[in-house]
N, C-alpha and C positions, 0 to 999 in steps of 0.2 A: 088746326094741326096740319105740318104740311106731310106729303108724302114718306121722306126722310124719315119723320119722325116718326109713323107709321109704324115703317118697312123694319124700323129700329126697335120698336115694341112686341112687335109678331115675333122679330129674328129673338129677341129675348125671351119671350112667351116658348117660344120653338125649344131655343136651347133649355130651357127650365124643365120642360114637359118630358123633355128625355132624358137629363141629369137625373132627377131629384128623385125617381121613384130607384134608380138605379141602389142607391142606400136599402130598399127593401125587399130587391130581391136577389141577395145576394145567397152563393149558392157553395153547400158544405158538405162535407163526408160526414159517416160516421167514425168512429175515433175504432183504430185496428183491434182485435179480440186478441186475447191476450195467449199466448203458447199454451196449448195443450200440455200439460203432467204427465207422464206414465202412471200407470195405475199400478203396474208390478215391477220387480226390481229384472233387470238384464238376465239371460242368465247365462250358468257358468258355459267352461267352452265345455263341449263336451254333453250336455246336461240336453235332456229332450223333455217334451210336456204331449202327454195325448191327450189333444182336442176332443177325443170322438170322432162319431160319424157327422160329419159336414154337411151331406147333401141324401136325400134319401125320406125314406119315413121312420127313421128314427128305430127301426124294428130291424136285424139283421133278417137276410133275403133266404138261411137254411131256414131257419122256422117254415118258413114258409113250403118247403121243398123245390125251390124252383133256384134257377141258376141265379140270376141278376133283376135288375127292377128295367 
């Protein structure tokens, strides 16, 4: 074999080595989550909803006789 032909088997060998796995690891998202629904309908204008107490222990703070938490 002369050198040439070598130099031409490595170089093929080389490109091969680094093509060919390139097919497996190809690389992908997951597919977008789909929009959120509302769970209740809008409401009108005008129209209020009480939450409650938000932050606290859940117990208003006269029971207790003291100003605030």
């Amino acid at each position: 074999m002369s050198t040439a032909h070598t130099r031409l088997i490595a170089r093929c060998s080389l490109a091969l080595a680094l093509i060919a796995p390139q097919g497996v690891w190809l690389a992908h998202a997951d597919p977008p989550a789909p929009a959120p629904e509302p769970i209740v309908q809008p409401l009108a204008p005008g129209q209020v909803v009480r939450i409650g107490p938000t932050a606290g222990t859940g117990t208003p703070t006269g029971d207790y006789g003291i100003g605030a938490t």
